[in-house]
CHARMM-style PDB file with segment names, atoms N, HN, CA, C and O in Angstrom:
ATOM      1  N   UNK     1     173.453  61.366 112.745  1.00  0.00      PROA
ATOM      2  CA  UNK     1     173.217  59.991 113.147  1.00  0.00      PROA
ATOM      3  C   UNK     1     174.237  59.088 112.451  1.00  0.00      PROA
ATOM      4  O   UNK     1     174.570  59.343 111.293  1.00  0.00      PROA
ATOM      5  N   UNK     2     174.683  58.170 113.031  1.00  0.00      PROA
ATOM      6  HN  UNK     2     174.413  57.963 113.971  1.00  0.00      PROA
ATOM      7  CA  UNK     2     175.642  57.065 112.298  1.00  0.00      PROA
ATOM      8  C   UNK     2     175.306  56.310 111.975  1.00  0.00      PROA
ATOM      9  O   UNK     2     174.696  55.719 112.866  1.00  0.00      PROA
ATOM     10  N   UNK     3     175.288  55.640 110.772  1.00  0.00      PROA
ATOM     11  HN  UNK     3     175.783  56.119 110.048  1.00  0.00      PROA
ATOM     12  CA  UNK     3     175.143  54.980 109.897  1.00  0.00      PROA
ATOM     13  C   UNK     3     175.535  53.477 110.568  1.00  0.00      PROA
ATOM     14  O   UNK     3     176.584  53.656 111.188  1.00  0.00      PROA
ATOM     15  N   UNK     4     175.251  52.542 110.649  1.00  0.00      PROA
ATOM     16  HN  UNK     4     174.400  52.397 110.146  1.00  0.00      PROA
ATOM     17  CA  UNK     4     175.196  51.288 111.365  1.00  0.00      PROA
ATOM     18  C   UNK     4     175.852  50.343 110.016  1.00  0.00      PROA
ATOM     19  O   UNK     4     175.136  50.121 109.039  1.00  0.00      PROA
ATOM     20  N   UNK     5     177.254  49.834 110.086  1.00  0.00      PROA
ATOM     21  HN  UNK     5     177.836  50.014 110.879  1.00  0.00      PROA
ATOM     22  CA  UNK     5     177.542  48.503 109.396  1.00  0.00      PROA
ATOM     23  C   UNK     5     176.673  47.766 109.424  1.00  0.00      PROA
ATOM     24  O   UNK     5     175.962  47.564 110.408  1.00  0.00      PROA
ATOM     25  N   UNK     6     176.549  47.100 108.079  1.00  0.00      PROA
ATOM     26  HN  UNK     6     177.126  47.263 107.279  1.00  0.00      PROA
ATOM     27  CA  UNK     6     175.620  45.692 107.927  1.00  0.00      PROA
ATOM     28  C   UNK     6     176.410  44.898 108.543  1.00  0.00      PROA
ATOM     29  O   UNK     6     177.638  44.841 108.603  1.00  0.00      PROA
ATOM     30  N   UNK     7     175.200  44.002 109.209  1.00  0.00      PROA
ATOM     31  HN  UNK     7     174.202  44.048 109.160  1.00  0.00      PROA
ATOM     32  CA  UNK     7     175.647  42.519 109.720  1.00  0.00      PROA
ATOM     33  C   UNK     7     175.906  41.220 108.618  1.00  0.00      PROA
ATOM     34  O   UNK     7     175.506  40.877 107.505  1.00  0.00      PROA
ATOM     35  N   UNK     8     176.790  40.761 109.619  1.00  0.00      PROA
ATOM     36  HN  UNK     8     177.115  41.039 110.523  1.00  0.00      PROA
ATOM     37  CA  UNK     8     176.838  39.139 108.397  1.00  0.00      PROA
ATOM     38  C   UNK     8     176.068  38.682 107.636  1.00  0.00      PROA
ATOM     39  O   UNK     8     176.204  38.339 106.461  1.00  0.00      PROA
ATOM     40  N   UNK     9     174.837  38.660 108.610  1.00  0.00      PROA
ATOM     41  HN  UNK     9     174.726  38.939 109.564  1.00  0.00      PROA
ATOM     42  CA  UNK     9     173.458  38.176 107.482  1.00  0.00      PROA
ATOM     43  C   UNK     9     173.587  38.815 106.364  1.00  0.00      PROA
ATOM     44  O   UNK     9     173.925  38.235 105.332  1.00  0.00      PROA
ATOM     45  N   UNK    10     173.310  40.220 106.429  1.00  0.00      PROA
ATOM     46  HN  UNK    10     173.036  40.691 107.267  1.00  0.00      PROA
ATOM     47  CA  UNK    10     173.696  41.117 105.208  1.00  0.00      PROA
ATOM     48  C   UNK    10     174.043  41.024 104.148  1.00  0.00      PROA
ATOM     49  O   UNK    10     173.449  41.174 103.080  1.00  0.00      PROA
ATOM     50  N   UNK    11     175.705  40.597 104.552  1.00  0.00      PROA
ATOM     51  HN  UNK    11     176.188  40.475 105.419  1.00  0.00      PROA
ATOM     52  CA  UNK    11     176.582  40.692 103.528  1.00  0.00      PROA
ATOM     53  C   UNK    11     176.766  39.407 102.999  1.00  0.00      PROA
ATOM     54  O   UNK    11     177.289  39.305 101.889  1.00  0.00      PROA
ATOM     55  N   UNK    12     176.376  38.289 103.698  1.00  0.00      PROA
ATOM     56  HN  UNK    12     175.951  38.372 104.599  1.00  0.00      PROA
ATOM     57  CA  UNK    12     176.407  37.007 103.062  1.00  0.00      PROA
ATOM     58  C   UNK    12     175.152  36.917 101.794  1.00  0.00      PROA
ATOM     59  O   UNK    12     175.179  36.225 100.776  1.00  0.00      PROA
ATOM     60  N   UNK    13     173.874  38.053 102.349  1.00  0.00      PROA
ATOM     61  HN  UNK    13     173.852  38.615 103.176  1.00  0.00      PROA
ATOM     62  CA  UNK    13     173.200  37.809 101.442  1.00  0.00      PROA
ATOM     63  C   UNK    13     173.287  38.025  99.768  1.00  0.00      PROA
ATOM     64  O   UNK    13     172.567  37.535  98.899  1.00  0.00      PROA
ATOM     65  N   UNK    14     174.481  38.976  99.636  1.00  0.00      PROA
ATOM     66  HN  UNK    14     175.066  39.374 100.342  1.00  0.00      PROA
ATOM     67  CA  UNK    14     175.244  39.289  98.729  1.00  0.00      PROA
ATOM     68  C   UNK    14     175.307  38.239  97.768  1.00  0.00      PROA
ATOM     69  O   UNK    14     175.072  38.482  96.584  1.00  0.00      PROA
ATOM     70  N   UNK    15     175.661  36.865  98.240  1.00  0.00      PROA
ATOM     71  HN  UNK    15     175.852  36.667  99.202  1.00  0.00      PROA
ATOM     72  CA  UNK    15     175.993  35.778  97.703  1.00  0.00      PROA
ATOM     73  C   UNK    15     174.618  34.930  96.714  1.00  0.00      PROA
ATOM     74  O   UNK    15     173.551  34.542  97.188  1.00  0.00      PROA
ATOM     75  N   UNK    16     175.021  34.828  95.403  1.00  0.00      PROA
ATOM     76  HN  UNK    16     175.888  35.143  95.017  1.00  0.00      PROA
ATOM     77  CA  UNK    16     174.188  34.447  94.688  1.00  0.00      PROA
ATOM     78  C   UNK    16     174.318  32.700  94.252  1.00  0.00      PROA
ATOM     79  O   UNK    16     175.441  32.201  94.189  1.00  0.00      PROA
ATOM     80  N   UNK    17     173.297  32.009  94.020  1.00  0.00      PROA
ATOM     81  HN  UNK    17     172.385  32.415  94.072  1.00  0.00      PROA
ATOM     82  CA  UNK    17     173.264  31.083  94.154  1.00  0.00      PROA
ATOM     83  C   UNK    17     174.025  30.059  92.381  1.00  0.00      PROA
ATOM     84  O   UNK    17     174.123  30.654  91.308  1.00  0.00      PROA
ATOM     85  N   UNK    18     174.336  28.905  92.520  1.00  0.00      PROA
ATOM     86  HN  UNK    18     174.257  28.422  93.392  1.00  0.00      PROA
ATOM     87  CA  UNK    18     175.369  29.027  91.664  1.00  0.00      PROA
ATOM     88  C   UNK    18     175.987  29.528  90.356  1.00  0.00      PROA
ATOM     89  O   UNK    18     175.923  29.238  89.161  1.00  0.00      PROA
ATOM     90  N   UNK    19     176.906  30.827  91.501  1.00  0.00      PROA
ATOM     91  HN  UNK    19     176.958  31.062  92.472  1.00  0.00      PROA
ATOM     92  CA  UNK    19     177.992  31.100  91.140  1.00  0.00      PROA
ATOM     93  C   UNK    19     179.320  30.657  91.328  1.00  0.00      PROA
ATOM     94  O   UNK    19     179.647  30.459  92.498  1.00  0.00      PROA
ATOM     95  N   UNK    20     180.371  30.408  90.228  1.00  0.00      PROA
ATOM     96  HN  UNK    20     180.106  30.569  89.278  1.00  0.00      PROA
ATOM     97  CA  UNK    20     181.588  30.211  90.409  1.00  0.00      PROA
ATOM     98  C   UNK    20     182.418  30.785  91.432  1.00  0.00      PROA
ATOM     99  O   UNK    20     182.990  30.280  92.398  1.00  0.00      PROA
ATOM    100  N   UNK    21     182.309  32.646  90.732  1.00  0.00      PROA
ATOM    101  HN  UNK    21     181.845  33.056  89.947  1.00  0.00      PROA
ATOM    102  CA  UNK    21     182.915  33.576  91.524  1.00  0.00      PROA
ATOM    103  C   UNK    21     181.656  34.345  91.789  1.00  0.00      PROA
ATOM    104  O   UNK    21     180.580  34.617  91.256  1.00  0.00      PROA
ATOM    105  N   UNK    22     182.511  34.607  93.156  1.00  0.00      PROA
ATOM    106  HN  UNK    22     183.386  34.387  93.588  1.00  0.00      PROA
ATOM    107  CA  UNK    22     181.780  35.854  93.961  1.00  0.00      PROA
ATOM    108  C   UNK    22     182.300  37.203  94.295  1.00  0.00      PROA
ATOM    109  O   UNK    22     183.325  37.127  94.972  1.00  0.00      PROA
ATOM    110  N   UNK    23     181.939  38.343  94.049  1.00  0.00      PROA
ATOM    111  HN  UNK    23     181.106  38.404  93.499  1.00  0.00      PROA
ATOM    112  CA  UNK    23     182.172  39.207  95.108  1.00  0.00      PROA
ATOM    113  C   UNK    23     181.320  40.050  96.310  1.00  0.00      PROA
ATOM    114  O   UNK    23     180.102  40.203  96.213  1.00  0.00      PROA
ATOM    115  N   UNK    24     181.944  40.471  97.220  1.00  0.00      PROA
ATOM    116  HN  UNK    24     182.934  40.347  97.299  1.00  0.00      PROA
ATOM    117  CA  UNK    24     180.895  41.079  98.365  1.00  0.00      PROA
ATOM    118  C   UNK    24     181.786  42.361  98.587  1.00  0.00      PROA
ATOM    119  O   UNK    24     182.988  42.473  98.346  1.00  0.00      PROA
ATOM    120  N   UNK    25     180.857  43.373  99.142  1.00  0.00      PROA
ATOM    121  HN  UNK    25     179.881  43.282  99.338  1.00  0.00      PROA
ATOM    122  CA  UNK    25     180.729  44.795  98.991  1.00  0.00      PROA
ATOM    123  C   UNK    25     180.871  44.839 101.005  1.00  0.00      PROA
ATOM    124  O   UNK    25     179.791  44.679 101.573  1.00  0.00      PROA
ATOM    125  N   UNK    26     182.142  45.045 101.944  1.00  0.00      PROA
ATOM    126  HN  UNK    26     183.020  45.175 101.483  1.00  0.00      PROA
ATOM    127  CA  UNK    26     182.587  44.795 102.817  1.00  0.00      PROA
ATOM    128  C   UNK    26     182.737  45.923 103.870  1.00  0.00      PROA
ATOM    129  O   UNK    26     183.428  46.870 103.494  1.00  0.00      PROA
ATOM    130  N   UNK    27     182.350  45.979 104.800  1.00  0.00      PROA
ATOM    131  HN  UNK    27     181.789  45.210 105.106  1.00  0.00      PROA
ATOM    132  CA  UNK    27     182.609  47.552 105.630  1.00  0.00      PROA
ATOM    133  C   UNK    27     184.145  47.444 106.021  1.00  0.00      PROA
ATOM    134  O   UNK    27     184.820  46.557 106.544  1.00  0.00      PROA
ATOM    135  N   UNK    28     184.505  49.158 105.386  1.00  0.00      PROA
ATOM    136  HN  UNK    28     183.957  49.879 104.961  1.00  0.00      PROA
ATOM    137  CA  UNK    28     185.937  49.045 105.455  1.00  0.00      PROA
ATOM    138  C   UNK    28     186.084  48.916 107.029  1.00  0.00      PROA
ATOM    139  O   UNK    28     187.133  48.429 107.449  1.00  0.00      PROA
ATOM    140  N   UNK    29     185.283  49.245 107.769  1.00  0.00      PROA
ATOM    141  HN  UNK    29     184.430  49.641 107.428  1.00  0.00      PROA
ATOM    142  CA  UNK    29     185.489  48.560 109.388  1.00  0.00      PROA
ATOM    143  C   UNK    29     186.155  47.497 109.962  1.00  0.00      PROA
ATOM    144  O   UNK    29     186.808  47.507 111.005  1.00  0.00      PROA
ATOM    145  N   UNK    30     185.886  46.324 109.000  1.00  0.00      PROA
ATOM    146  HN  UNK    30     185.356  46.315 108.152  1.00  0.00      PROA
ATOM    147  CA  UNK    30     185.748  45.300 109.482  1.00  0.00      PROA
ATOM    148  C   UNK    30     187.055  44.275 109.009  1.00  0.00      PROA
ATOM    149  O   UNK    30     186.942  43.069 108.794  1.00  0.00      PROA
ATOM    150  N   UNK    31     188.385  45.118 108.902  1.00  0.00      PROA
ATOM    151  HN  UNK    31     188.477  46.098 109.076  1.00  0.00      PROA
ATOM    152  CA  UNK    31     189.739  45.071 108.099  1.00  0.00      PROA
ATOM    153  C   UNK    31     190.266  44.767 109.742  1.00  0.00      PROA
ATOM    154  O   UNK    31     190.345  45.645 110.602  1.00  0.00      PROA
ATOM    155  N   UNK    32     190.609  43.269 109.951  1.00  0.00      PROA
ATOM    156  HN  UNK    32     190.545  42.556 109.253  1.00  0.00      PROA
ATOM    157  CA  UNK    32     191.100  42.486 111.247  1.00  0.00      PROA
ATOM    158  C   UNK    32     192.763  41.950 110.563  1.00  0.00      PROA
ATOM    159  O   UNK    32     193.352  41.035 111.138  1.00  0.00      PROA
ATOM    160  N   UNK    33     193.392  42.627 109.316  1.00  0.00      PROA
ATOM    161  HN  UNK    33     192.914  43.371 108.849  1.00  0.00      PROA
ATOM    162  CA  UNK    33     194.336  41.436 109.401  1.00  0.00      PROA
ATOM    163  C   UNK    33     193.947  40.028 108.529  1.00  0.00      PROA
ATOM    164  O   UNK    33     192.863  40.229 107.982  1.00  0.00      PROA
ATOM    165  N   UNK    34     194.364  38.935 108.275  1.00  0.00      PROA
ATOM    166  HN  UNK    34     195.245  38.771 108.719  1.00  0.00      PROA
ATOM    167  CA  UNK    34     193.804  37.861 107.951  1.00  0.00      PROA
ATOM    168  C   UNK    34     192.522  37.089 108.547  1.00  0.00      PROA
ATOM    169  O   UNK    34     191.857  36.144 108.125  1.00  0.00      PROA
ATOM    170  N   UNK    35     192.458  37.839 109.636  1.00  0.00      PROA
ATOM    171  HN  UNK    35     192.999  38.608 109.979  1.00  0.00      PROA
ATOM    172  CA  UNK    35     191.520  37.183 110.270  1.00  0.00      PROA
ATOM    173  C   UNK    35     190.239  37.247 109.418  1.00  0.00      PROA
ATOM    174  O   UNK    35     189.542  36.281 109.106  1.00  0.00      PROA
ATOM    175  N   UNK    36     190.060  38.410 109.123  1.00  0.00      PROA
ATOM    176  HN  UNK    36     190.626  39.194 109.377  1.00  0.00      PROA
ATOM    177  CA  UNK    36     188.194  38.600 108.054  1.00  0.00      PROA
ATOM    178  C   UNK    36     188.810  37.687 107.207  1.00  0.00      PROA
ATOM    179  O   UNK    36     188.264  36.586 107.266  1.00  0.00      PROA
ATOM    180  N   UNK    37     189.952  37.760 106.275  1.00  0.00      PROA
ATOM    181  HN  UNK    37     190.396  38.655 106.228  1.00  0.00      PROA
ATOM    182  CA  UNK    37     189.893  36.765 105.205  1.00  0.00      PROA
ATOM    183  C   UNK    37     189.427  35.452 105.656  1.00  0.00      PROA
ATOM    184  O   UNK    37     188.605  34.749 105.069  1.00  0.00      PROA
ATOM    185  N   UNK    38     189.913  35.238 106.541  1.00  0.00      PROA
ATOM    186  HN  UNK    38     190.581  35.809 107.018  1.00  0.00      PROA
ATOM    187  CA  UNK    38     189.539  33.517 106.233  1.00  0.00      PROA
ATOM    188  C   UNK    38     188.597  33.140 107.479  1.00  0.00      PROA
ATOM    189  O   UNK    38     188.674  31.988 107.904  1.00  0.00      PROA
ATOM    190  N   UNK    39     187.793  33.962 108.035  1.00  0.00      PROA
ATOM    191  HN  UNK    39     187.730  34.899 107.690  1.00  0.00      PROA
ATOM    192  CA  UNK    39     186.635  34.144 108.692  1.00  0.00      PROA
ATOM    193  C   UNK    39     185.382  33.982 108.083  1.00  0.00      PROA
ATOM    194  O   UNK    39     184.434  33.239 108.335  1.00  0.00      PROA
ATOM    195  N   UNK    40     185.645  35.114 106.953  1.00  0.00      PROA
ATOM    196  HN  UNK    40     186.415  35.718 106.749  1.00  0.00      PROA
ATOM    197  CA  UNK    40     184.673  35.425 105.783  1.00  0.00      PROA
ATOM    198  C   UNK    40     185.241  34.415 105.142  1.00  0.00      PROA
ATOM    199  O   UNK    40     185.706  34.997 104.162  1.00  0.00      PROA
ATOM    200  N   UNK    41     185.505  33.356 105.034  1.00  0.00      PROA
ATOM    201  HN  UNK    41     185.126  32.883 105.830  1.00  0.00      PROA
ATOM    202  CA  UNK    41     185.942  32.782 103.424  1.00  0.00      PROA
ATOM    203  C   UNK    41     185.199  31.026 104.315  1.00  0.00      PROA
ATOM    204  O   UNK    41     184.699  30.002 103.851  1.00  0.00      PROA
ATOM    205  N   UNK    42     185.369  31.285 105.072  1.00  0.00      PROA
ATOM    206  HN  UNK    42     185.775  32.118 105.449  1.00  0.00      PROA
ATOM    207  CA  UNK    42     184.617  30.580 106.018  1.00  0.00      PROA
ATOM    208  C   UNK    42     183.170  30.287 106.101  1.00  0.00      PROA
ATOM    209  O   UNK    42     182.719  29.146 106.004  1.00  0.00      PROA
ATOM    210  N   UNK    43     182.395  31.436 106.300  1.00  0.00      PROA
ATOM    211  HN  UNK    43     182.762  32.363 106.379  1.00  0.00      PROA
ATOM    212  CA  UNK    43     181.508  31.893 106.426  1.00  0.00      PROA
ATOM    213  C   UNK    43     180.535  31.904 105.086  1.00  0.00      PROA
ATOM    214  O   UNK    43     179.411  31.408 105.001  1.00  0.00      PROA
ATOM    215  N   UNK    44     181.264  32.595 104.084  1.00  0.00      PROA
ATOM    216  HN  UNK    44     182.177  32.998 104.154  1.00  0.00      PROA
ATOM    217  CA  UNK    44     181.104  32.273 102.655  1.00  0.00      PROA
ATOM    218  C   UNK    44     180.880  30.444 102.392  1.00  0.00      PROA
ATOM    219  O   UNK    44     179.940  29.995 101.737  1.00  0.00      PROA
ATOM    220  N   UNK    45     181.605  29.857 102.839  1.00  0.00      PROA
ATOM    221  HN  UNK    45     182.369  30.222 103.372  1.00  0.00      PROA
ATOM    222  CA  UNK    45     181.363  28.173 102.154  1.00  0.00      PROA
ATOM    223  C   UNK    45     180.158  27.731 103.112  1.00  0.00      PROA
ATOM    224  O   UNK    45     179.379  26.882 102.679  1.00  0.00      PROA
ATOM    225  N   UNK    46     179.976  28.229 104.313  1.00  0.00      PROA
ATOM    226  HN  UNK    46     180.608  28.919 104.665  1.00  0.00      PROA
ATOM    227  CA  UNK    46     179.223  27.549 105.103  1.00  0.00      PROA
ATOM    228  C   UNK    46     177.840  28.140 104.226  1.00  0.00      PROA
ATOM    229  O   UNK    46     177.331  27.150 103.699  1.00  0.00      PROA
ATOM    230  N   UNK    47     177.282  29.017 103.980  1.00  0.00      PROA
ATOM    231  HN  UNK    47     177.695  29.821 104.407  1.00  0.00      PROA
ATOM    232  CA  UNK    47     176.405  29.581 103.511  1.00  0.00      PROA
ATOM    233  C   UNK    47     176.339  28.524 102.071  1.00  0.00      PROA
ATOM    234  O   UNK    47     175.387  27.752 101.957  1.00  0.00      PROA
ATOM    235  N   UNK    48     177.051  28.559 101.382  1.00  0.00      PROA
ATOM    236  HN  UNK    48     177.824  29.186 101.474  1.00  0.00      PROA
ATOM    237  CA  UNK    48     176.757  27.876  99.987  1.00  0.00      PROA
ATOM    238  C   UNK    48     176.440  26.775 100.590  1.00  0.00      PROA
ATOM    239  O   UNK    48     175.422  26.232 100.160  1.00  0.00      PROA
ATOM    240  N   UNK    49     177.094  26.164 101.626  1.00  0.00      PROA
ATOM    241  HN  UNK    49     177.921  26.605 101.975  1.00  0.00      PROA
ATOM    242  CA  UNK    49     176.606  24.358 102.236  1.00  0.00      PROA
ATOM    243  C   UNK    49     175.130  24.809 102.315  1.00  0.00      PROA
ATOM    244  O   UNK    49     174.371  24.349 101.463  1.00  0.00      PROA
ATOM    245  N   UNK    50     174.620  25.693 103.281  1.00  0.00      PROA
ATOM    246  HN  UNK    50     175.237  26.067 103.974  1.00  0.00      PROA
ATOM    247  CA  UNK    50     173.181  25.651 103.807  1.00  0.00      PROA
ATOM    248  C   UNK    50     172.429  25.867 102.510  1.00  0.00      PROA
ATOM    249  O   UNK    50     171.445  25.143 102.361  1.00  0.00      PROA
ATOM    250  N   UNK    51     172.787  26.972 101.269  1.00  0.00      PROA
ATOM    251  HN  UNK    51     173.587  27.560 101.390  1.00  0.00      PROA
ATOM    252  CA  UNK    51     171.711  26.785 100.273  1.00  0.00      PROA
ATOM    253  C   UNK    51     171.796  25.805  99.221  1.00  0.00      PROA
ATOM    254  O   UNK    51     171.049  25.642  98.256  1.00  0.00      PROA
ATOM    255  N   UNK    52     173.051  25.047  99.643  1.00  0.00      PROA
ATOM    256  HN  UNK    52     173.658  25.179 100.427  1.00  0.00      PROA
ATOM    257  CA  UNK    52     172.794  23.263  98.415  1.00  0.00      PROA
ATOM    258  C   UNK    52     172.292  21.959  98.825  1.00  0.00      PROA
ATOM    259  O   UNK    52     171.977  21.146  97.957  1.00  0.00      PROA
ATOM    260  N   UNK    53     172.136  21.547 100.644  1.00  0.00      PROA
ATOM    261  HN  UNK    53     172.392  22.208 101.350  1.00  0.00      PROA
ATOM    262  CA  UNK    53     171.515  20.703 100.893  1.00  0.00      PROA
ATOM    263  C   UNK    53     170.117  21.104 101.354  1.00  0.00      PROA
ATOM    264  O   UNK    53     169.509  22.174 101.340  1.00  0.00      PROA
ATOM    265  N   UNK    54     169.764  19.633 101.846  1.00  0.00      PROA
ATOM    266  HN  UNK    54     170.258  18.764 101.857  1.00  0.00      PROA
ATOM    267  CA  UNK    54     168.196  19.952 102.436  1.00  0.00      PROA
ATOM    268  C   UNK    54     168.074  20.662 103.882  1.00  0.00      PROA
ATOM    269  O   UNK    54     168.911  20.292 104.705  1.00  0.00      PROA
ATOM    270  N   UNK    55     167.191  21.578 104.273  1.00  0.00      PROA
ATOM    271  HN  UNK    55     166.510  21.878 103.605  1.00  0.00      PROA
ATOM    272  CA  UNK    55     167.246  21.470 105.707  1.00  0.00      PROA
ATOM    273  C   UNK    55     167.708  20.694 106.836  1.00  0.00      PROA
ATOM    274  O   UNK    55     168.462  21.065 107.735  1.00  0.00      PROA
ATOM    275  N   UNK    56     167.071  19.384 106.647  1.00  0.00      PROA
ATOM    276  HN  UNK    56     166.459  19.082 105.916  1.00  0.00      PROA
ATOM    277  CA  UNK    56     167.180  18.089 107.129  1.00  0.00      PROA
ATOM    278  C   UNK    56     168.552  17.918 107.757  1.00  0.00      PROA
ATOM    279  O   UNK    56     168.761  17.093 108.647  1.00  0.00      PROA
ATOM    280  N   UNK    57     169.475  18.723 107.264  1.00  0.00      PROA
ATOM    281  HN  UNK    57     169.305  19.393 106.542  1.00  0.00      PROA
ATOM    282  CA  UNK    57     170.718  17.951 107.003  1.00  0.00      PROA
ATOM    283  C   UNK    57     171.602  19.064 107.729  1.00  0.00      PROA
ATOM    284  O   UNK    57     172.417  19.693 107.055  1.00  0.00      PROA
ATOM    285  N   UNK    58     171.446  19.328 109.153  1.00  0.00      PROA
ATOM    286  HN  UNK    58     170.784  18.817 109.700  1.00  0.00      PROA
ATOM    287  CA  UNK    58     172.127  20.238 109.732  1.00  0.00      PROA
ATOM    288  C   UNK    58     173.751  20.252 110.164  1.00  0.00      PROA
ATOM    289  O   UNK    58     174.294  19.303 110.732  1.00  0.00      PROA
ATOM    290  N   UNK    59     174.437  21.519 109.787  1.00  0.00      PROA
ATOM    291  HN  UNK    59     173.997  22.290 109.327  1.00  0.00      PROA
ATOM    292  CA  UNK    59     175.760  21.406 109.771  1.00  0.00      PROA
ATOM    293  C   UNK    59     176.079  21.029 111.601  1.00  0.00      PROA
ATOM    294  O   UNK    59     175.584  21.847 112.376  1.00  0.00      PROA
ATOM    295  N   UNK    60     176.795  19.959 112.170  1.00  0.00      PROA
ATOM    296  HN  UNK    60     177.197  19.294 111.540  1.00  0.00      PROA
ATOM    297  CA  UNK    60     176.826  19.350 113.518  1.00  0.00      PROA
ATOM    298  C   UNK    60     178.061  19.736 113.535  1.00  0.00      PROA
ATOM    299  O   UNK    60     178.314  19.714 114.739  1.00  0.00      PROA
ATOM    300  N   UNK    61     179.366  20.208 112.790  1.00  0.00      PROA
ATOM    301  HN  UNK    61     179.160  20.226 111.811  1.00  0.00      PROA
ATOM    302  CA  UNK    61     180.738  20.416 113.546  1.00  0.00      PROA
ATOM    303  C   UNK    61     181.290  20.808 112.221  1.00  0.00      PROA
ATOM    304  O   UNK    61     180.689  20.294 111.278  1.00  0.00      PROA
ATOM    305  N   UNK    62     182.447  21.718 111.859  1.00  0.00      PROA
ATOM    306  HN  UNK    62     182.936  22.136 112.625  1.00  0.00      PROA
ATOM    307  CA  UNK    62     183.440  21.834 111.207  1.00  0.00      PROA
ATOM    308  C   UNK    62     184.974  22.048 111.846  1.00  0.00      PROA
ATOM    309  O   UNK    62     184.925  22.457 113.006  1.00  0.00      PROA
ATOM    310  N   UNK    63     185.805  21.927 111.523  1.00  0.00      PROA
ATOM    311  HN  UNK    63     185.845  21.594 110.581  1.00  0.00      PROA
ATOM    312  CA  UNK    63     186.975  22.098 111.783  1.00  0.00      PROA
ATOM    313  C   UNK    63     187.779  22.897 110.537  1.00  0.00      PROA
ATOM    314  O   UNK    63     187.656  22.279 109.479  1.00  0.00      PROA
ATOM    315  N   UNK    64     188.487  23.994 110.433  1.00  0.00      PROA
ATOM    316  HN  UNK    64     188.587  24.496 111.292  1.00  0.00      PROA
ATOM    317  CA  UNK    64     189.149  24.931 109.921  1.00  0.00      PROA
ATOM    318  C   UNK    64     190.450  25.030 110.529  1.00  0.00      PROA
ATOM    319  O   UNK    64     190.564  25.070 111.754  1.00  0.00      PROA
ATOM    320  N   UNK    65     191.675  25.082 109.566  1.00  0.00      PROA
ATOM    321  HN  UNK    65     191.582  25.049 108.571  1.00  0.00      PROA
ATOM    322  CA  UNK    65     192.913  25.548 110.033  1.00  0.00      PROA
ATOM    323  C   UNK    65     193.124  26.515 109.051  1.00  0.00      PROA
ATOM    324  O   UNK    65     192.685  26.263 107.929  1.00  0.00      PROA
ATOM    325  N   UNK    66     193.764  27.675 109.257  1.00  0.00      PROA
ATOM    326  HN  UNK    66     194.120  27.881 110.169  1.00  0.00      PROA
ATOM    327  CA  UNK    66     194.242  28.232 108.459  1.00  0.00      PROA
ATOM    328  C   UNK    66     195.777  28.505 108.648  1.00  0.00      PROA
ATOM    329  O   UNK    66     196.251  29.196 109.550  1.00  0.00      PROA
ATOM    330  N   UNK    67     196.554  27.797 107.566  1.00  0.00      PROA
ATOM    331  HN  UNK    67     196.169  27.236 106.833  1.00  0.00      PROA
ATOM    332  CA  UNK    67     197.319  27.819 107.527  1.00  0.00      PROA
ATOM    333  C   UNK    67     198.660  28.586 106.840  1.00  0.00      PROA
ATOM    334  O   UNK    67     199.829  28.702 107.210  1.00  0.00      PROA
ATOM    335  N   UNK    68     198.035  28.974 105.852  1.00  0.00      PROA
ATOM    336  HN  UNK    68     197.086  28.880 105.551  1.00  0.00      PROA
ATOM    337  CA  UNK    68     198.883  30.253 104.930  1.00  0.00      PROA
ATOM    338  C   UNK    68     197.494  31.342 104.621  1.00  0.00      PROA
ATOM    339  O   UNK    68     196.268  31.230 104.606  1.00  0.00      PROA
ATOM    340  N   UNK    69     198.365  32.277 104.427  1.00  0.00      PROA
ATOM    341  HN  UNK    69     199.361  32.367 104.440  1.00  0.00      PROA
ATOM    342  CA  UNK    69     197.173  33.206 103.318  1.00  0.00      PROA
ATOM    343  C   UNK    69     196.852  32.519 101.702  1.00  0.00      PROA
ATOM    344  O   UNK    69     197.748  32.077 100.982  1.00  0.00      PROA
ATOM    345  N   UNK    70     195.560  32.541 101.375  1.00  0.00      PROA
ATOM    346  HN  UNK    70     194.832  32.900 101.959  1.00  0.00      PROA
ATOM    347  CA  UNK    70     194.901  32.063 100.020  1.00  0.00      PROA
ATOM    348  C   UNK    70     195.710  33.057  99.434  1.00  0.00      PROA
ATOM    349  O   UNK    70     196.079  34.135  99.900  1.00  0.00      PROA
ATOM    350  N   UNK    71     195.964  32.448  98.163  1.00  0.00      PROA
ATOM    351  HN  UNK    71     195.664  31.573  97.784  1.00  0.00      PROA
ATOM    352  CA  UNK    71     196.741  33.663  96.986  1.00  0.00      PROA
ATOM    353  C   UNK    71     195.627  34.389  95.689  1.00  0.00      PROA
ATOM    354  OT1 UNK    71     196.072  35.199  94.876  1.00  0.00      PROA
TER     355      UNK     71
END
């Protein structure tokens, strides 16, 4: 039987609440190029937004460019 990659939920749950640094434990699957980087790095801030405000306060739009690779 094959073993099923965790989903996003998953791996975002990884993420502990304030911390500086993070790391997450990633299915080597899921190696797109830059794209996971700054997908996931994405994904990562949106998550810290949802566990520092109130419910109340729903994310309505972001805009992202990525423009170089993070160093």
């Amino acid at each position: 039987m094959t073993k099923l990659a965790p989903s996003l939920e998953q791996v975002l749950h990884q993420l502990t609440a304030a911390e500086d640094e993070q790391q997450l434990q990633l299915p080597s699957g899921w190696g797109q190029g830059r794209a996971l980087f700054g997908g996931l790095t994405v994904a990562v801030v949106i998550e810290h937004l949802r566990r520092a405000v109130a419910a109340q306060q729903a994310l309505r739009s972001l805009s992202v460019s990525f423009v170089a690779p993070a160093v």
